[in-house]
C-alpha positions in Angstrom: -3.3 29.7 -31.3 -0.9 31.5 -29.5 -2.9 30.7 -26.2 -3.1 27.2 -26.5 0.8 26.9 -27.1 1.3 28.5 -24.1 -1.3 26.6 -22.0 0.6 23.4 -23.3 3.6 24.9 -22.7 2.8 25.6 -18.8 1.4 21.8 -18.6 4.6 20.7 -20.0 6.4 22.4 -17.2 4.1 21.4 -14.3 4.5 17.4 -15.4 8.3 17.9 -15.6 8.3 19.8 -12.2 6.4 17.2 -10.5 8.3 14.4 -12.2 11.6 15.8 -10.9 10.7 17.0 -7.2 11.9 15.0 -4.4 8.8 13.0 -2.2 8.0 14.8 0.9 10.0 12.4 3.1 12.5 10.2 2.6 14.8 7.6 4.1 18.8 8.0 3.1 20.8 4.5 2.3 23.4 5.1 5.0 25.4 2.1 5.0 26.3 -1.1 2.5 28.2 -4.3 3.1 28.2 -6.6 0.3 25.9 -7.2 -2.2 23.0 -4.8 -2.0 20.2 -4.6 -4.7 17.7 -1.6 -5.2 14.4 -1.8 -6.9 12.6 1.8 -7.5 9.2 1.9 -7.0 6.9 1.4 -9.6 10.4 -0.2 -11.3 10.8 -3.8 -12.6 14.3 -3.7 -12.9 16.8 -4.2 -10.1 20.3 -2.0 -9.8 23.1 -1.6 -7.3 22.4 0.0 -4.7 24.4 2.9 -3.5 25.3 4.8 0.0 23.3 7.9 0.5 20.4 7.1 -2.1 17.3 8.8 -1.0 14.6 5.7 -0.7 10.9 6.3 -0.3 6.9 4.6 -1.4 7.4 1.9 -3.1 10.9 1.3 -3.1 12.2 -2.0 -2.3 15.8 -3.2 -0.7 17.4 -7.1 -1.0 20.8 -8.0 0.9 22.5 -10.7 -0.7 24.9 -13.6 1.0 26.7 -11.9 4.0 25.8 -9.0 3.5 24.0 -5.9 5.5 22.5 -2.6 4.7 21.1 0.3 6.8 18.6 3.1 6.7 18.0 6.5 8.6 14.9 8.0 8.8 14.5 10.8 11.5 14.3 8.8 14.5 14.2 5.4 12.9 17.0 3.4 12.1 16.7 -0.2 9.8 19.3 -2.9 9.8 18.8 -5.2 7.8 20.8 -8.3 7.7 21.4 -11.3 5.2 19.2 -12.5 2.8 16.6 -9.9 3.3 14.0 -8.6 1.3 12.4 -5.5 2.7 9.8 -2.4 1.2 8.4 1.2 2.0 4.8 0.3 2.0 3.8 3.8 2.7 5.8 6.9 3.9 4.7 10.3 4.5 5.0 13.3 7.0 2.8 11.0 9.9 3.2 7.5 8.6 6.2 4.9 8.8 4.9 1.4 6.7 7.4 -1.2 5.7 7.2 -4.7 4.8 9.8 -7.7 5.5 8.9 -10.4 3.7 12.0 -12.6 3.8 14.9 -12.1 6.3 16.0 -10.1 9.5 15.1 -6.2 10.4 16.3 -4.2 13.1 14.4 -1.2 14.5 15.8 1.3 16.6 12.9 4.1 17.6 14.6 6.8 19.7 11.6 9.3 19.4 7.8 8.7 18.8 5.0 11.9 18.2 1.3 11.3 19.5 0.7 11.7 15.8 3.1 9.2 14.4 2.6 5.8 13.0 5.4 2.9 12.9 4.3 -0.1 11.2 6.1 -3.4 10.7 4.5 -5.8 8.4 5.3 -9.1 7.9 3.2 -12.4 6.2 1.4 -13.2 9.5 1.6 -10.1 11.2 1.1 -6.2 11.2 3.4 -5.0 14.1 3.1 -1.2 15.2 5.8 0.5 17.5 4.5 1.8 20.4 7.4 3.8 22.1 11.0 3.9 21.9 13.0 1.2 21.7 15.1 -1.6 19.8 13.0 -4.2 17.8 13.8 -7.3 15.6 11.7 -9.2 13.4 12.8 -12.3 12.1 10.6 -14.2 8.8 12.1 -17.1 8.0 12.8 -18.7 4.3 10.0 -20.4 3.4 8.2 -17.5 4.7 5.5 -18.9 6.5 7.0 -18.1 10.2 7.1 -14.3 11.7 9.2 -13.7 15.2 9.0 -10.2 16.9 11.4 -9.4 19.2 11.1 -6.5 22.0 13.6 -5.2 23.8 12.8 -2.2 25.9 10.1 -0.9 23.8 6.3 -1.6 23.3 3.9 -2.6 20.2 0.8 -4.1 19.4 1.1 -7.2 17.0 -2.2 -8.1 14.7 -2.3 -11.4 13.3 -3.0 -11.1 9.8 -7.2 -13.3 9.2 -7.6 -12.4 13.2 -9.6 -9.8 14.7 -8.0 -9.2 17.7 -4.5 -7.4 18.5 -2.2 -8.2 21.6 0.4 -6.0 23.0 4.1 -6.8 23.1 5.6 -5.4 26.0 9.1 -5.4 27.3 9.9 -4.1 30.6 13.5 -3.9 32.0 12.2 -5.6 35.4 10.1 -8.3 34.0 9.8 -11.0 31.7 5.9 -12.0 30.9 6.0 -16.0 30.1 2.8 -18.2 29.4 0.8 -17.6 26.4 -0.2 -14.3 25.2 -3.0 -14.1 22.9 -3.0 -17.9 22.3 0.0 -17.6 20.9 3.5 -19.1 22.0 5.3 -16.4 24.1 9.1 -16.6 24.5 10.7 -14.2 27.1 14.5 -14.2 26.2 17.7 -12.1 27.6 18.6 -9.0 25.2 22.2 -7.1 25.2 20.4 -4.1 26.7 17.9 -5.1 29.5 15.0 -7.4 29.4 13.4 -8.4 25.9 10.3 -10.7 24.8 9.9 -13.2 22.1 6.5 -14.0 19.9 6.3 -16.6 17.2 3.9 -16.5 14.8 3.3 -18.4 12.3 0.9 -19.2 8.8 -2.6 -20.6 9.4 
């Protein structure tokens, strides 16, 4: 008897360790403006959300009227702007998945390892960062339209029901215009060198 108390005993402790360790990797909430709502993974409920929160799998971010929110991870920085509704699909040691499903993110990648993954996914596309560099995706309201915008970085877009990927390129000393991957291709002028424009939209 006294062996099984203290087998339950040492199960008790490992579910309460695990329930209260932090994840391996994590983003930190380091900036609010206005109205900022966060939903915990694996949560239904929605709370304020607060500066400095650790964020990680699951967990979900929405930015109300006017207002803006950003989040650090290592080399990565998210910005997200009005009325935008945004997840951590997967993250772990090698692997960098979100989701914008409504709204406006900025990416800024200062550093990329050979072994890292940076994925972007939207409705119509799965976007995956390449190199450094400063990235905006754009989905509008009724969610049906995705825009990627590079500017001095690199990425491969694949169109969600296709089965072949293009590459988004943005080169400080040129602007690629005509159609890439039989989709519209917009080259546009960014604050900081060259930058490219693709639309996508909803089949």
């Amino acid at each position: 008897m006294r062996k099984l108390s203290i087998l339950l005993s040492l199960a008790s402790f490992a579910i309460a360790q695990a329930a209260t360790d932090p994840p391996g990797r994590a983003a930190r909430l380091s900036y609010i403006n206005g109205t900022v709502s966060f939903q915990p993974g694996g949560v239904d409920d929605w709370v304020p959300a607060e500066v400095n929160r650790p964020m990680t799998t699951g967990d979900r971010l929405w930015t109300g009227g006017g207002s803006r929110a950003e989040m650090n991870l290592g080399s990565l920085a998210f910005r997200l702007s009005s009325r935008t509704n945004f997840t951590f699909v997967n993250l772990d040691d090698k692997t960098t998945q979100v989701q914008l499903s409504l709204g406006s993110l900025n990416v800024r990648l200062r550093r990329l390892a050979e072994d890292e993954a940076v994925e972007i996914d939207t409705p119509q596309v799965a976007f995956t960062l390449l190199r450094p560099g400063d990235y905006r995706i754009d989905v509008n309201e009724t969610g049906d339209a995705t825009i990627v915008t590079v500017r001095g970085g690199d990425g491969e877009a694949g169109r969600k029901g296709a089965e072949e990927n293009f590459e988004a390129r943005a080169e400080d000393d040129e602007v690629r215009e005509g159609q890439v991957g039989g989709l519209p291709h917009y080259p546009g002028q960014g604050t900081a060198g060259r930058c490219v424009e693709f639309l996508f939209h909803s089949s």
